[in-house]
MIDOSE-1310 file (N, C-alpha, C; in nm, 2 decimals, decimal comma, always signed):
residues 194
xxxx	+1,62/-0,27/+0,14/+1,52/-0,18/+0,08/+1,44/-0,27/-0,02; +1,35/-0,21/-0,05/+1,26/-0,25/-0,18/+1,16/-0,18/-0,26; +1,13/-0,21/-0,34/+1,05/-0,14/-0,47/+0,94/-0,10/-0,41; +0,89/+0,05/-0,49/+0,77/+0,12/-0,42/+0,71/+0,17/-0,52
xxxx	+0,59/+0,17/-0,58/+0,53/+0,22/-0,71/+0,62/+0,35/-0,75; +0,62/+0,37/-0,85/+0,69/+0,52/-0,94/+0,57/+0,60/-0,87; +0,59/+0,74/-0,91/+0,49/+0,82/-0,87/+0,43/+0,85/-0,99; +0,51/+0,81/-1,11/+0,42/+0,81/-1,25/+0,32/+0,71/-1,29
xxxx	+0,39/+0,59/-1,25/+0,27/+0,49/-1,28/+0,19/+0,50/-1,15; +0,17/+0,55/-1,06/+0,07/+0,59/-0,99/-0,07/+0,67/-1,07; +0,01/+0,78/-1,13/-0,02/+0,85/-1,19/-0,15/+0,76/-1,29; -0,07/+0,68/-1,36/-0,10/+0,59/-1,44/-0,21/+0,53/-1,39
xxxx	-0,20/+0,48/-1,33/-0,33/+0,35/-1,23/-0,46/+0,52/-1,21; -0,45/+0,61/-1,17/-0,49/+0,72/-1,20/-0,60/+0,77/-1,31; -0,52/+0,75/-1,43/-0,57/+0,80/-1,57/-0,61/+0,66/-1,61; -0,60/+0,57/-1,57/-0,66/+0,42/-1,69/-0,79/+0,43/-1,62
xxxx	-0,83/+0,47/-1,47/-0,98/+0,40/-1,41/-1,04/+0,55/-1,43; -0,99/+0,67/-1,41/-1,10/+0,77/-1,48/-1,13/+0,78/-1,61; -1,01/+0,70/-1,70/-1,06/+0,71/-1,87/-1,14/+0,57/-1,89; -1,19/+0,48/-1,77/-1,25/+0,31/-1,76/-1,40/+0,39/-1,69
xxxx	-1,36/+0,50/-1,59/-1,46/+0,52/-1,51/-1,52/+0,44/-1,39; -1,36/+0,39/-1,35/-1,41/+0,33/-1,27/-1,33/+0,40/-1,11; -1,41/+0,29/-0,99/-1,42/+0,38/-0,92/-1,25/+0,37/-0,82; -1,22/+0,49/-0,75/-1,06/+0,44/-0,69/-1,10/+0,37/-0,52
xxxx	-0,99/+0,26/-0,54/-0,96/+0,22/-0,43/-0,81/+0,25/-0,36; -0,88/+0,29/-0,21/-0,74/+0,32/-0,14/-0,75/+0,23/+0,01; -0,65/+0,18/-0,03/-0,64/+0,06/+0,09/-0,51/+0,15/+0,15; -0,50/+0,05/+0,31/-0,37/+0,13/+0,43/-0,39/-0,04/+0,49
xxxx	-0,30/-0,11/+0,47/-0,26/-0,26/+0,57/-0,26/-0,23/+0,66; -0,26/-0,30/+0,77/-0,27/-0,30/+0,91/-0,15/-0,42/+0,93; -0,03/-0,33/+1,01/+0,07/-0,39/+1,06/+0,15/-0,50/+0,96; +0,12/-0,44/+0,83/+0,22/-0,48/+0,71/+0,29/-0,62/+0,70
xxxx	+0,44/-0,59/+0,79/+0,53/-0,67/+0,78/+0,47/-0,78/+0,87; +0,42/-0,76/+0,97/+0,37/-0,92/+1,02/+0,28/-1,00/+0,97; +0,28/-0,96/+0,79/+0,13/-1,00/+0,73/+0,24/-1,14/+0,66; +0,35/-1,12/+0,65/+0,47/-1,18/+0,58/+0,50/-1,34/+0,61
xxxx	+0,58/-1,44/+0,55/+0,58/-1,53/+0,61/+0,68/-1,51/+0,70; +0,69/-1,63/+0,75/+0,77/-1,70/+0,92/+0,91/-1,61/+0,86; +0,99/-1,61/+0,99/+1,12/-1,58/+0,97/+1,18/-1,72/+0,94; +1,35/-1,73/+0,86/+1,43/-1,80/+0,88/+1,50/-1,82/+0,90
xxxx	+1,51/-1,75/+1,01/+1,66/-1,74/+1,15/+1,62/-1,68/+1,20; +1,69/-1,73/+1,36/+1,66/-1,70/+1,47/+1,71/-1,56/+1,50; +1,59/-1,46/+1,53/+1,56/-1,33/+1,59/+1,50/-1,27/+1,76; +1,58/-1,26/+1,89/+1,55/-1,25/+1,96/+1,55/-1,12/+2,03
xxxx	+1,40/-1,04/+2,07/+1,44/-0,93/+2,13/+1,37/-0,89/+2,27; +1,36/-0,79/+2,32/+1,36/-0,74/+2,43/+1,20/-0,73/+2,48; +1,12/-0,77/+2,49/+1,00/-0,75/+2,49/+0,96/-0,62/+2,57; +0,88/-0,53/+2,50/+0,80/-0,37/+2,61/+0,79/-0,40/+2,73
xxxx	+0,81/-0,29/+2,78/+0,82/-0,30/+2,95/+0,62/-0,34/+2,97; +0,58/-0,29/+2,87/+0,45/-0,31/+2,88/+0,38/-0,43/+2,89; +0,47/-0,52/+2,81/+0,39/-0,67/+2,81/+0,42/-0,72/+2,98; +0,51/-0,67/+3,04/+0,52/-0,73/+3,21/+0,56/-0,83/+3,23
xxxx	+0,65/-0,87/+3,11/+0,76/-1,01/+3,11/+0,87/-0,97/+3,24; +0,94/-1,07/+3,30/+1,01/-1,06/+3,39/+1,15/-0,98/+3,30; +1,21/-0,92/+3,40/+1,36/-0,88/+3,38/+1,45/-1,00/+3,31; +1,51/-0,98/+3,23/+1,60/-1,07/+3,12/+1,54/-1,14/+2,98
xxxx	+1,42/-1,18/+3,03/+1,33/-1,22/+2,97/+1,35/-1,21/+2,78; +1,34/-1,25/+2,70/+1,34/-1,22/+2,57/+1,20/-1,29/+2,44; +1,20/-1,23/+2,36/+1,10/-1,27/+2,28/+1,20/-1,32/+2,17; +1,12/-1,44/+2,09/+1,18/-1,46/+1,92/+1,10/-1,45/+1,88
xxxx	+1,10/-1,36/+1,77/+1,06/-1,26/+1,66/+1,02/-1,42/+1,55; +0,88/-1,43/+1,53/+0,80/-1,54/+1,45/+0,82/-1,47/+1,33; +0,75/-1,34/+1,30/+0,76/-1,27/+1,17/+0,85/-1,13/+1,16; +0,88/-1,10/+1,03/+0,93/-0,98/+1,03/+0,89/-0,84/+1,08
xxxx	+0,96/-0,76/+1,18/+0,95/-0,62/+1,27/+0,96/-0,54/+1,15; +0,90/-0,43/+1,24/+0,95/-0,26/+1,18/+1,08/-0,24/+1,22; +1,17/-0,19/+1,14/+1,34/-0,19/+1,19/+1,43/-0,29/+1,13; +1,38/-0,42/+1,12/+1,46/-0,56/+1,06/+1,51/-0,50/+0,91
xxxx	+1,64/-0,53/+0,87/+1,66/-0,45/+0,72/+1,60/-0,50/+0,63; +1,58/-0,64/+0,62/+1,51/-0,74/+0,55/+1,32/-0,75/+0,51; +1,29/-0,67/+0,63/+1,16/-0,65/+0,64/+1,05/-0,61/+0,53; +1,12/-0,46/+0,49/+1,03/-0,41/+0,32/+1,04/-0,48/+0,23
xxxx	+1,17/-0,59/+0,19/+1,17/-0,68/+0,12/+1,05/-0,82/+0,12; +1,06/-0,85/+0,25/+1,02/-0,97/+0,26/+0,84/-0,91/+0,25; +0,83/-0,76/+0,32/+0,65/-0,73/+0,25/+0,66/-0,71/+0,10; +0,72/-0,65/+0,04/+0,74/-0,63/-0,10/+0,71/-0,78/-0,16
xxxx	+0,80/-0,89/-0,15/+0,78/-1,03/-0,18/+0,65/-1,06/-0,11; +0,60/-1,06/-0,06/+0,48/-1,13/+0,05/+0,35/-1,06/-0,07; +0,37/-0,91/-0,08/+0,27/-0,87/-0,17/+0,23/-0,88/-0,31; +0,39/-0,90/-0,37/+0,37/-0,97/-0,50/+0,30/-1,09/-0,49
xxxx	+0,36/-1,20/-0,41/+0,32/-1,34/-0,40/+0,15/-1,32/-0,40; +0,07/-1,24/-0,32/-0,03/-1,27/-0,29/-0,13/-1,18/-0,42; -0,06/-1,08/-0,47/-0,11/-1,00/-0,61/-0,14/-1,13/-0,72; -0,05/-1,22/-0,74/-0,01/-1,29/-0,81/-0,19/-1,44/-0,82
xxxx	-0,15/-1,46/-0,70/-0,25/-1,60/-0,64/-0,41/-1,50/-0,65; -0,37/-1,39/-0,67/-0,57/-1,30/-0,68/-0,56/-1,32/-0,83; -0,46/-1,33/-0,87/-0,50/-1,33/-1,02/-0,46/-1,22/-1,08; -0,34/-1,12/-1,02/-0,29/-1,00/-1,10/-0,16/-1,02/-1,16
xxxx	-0,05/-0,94/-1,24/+0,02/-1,00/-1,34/+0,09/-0,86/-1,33; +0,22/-0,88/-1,27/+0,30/-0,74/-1,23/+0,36/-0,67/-1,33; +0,33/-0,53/-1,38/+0,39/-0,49/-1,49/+0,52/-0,49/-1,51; +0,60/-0,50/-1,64/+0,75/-0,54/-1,67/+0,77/-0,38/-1,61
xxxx	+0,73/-0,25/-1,59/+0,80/-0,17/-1,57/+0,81/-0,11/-1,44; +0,66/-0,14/-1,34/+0,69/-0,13/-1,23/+0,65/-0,24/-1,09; +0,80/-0,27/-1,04/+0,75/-0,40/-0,97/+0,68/-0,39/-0,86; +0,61/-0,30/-0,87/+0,49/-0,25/-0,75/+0,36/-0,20/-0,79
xxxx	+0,33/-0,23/-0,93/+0,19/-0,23/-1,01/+0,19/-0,33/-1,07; +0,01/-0,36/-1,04/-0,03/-0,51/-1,10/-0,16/-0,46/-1,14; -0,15/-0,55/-1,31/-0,30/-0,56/-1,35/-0,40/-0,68/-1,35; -0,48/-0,64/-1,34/-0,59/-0,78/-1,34/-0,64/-0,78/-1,45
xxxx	-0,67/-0,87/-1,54/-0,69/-0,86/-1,72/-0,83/-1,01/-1,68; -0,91/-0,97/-1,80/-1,05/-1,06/-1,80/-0,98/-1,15/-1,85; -1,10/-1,25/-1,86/-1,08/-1,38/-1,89/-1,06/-1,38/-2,08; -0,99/-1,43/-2,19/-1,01/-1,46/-2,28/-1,15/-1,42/-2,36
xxxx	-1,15/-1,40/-2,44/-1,28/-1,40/-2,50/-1,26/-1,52/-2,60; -1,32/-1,53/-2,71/-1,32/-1,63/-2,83/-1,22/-1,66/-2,92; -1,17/-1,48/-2,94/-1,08/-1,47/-3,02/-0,92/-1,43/-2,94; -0,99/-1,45/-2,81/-0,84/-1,51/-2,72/-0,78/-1,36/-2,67
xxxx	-0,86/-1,28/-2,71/-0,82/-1,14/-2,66/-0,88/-1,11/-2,50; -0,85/-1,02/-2,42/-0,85/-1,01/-2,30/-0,88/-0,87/-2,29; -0,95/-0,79/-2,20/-0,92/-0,69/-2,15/-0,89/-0,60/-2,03; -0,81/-0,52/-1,99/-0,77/-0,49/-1,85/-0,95/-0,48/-1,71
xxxx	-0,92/-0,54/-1,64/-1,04/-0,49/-1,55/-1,01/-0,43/-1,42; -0,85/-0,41/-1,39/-0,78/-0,35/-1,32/-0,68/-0,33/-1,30; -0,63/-0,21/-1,24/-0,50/-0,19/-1,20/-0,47/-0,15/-1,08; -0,37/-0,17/-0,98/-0,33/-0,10/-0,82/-0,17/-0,13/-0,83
xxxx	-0,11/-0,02/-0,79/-0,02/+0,01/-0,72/+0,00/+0,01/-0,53; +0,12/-0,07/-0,56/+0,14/-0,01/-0,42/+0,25/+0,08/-0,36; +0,28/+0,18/-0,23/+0,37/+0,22/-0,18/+0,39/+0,16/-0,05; +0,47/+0,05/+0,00/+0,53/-0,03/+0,09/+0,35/-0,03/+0,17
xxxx	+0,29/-0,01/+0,27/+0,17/-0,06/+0,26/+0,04/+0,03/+0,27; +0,04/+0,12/+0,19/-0,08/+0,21/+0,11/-0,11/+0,13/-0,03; -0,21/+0,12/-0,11/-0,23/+0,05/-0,22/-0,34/+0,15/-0,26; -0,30/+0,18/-0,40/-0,42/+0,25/-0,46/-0,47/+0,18/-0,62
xxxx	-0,60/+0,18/-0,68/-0,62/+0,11/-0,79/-0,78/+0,16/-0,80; -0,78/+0,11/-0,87/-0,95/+0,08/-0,95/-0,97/-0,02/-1,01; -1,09/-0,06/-1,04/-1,14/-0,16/-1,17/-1,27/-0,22/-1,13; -1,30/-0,31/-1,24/-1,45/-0,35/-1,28/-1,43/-0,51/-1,32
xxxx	-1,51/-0,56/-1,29/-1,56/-0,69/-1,36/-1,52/-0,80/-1,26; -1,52/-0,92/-1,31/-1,56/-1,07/-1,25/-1,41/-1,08/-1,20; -1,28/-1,08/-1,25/-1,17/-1,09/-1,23/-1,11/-0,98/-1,09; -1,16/-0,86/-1,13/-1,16/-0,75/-1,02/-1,19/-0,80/-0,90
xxxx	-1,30/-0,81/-0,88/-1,38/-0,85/-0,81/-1,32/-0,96/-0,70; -1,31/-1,06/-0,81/-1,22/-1,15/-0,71/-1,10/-1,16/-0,65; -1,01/-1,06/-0,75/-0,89/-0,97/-0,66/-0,91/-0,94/-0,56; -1,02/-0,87/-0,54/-1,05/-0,75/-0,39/-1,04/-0,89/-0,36
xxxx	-1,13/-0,94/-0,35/-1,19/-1,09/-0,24/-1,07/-1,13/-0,16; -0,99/-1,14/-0,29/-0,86/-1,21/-0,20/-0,80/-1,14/-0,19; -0,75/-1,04/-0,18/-0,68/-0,92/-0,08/-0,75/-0,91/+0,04; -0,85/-0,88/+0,00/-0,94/-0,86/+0,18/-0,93/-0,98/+0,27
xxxx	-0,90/-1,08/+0,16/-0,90/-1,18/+0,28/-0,79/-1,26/+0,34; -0,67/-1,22/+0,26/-0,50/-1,21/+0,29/-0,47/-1,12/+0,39; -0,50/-1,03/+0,37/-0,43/-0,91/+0,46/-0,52/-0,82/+0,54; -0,53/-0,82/+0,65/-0,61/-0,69/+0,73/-0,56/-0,56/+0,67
xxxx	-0,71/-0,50/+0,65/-0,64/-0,31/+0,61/-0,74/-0,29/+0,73; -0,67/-0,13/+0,74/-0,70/-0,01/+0,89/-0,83/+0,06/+0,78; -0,77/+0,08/+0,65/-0,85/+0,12/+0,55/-0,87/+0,05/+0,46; -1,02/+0,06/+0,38/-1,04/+0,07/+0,20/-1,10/+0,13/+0,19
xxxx	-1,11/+0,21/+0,12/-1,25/+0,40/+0,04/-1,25/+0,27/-0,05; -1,34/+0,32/-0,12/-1,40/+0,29/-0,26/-1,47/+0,41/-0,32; -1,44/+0,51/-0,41/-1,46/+0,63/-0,45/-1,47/+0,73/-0,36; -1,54/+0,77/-0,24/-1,59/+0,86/-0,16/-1,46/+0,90/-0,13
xxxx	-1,32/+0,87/-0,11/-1,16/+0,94/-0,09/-1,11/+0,83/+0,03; -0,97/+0,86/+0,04/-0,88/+0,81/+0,12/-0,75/+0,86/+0,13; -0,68/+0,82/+0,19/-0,50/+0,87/+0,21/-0,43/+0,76/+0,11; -0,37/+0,84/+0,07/-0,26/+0,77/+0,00/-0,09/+0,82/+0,00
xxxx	-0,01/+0,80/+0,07/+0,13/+0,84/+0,05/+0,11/+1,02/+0,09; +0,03/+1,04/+0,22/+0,02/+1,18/+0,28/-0,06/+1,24/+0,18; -0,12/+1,16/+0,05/-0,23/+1,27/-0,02/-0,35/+1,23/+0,05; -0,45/+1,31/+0,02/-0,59/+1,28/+0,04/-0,66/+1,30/-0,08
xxxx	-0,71/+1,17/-0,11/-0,79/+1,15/-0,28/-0,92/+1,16/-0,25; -0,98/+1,21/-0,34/-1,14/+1,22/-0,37/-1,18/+1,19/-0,49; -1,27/+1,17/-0,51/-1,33/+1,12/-0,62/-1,50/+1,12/-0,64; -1,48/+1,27/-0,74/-1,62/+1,33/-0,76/-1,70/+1,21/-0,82
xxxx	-1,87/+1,31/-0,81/-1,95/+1,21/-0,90/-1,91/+1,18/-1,06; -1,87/+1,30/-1,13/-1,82/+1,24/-1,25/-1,69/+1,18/-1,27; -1,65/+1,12/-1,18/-1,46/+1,00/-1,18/-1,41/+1,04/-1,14; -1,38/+1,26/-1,18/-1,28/+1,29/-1,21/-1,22/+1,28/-1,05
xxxx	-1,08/+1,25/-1,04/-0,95/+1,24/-0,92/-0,92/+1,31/-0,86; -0,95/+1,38/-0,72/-0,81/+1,48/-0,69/-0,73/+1,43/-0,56; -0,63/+1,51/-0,55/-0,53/+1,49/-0,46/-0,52/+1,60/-0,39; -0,47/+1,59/-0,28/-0,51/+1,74/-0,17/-0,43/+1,71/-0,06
xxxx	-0,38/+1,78/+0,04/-0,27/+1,80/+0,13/-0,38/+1,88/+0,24; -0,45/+1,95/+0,23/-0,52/+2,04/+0,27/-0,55/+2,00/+0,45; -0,60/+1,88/+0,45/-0,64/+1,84/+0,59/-0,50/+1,83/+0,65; -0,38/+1,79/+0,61/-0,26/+1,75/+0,68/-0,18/+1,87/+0,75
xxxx	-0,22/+1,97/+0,63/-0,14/+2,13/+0,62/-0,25/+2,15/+0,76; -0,34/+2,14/+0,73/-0,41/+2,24/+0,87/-0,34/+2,18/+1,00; -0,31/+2,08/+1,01/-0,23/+2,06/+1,18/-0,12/+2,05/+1,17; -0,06/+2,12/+1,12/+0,09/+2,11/+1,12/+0,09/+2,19/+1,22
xxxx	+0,21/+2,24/+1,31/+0,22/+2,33/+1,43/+0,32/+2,38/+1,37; +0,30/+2,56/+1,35/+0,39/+2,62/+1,36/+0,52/+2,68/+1,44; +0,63/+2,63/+1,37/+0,78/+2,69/+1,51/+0,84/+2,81/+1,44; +0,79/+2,85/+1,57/+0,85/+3,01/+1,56/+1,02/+3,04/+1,61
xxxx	+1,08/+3,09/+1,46/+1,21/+3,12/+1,50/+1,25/+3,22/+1,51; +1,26/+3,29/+1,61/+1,31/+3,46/+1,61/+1,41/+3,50/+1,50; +1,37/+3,61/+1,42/+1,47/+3,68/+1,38/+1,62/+3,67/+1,43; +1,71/+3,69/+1,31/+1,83/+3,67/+1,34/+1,88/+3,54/+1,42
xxxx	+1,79/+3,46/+1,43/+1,86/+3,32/+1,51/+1,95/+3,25/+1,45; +2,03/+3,22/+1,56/+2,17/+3,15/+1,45/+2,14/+2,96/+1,43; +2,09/+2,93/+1,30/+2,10/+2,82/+1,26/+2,21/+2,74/+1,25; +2,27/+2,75/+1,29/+2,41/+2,63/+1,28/+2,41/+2,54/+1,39
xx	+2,41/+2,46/+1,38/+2,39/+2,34/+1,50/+2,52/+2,41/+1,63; +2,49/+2,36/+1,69/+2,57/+2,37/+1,82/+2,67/+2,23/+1,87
């Protein structure tokens, strides 16, 4: 297993870029765990009937699978490492939010110019300035996303975020709830497994 943003410091990364006014970003990786480094030991498995490899046939596994126990770990580590090299600085309280802080000023003081959380590979955040900036750069250029919004909304952890013209945040279920398929259980049916 491994560390997945709180749902409060979520919350958090939240309230710092609507009280900064800045705008939210919602990223979705693309194929996560193969973003990871090399394996180190040998992993050999069954290749899809689809790839049309001969009968017996086997693959070794170069990067970490979906299913490997080690896997959320090794993305968890893979994402810090690369938070870290953009220039973000992981909070002591949750090891799945990172801030990006400006450069010094004169008097040696700094100010936040971002913050994102992530949940295994959804990433939500905001922020502003020269440091920001170059965060995204190198995130975008580490890891393929399927997604990034920048204010106009995105999915995040089965929410759907928006973000009006004046900052303010919301969160909504709305589009998910409409396709759900309802199962109809007759009256009196006996619930106990069989």
């Amino acid at each position: 297993a491994a560390p997945t943003a709180k749902k409060e410091n979520r919350r958090l990364g939240f309230s710092v870029s609507l009280r900064k006014g800045w705008r939210i970003h919602s990223l979705d990786a693309t194929r996560a765990y193969l973003q990871c480094t090399e394996l180190n030991r040998v992993i050999c498995v069954e290749p899809p009937k689809e790839a049309g490899e001969p009968y017996g046939w086997v693959w070794q596994l170069l990067r970490p699978l979906y299913g490997l126990n080690d896997a959320p770990q090794r993305w968890w580590t893979c994402c810090g490492e690369e938070c870290a090299k953009g220039g973000a600085t992981v909070s002591k309280f949750d090891k799945c939010l990172y801030y990006v802080w400006s450069d010094a000023d004169a008097k040696g003081r700094r100010h936040l110019e971002g913050i994102i959380g992530h949940h295994v590979d959804d990433f939500v955040g905001g922020g502003s300035g020269k440091n920001w900036t170059a965060f995204v750069k190198h995130l975008r250029g580490r890891f393929p996303f399927r997604k990034w919004t920048v204010g106009e909304g995105g999915d995040f952890c089965g929410c759907r975020l928006k973000q009006l013209p004046n900052k303010e945040i919301t969160l909504g279920q709305e589009e998910f709830v409409t396709k759900m398929t309802l199962i109809n259980i007759p009256k009196g049916a006996d619930m106990e497994a069989e």
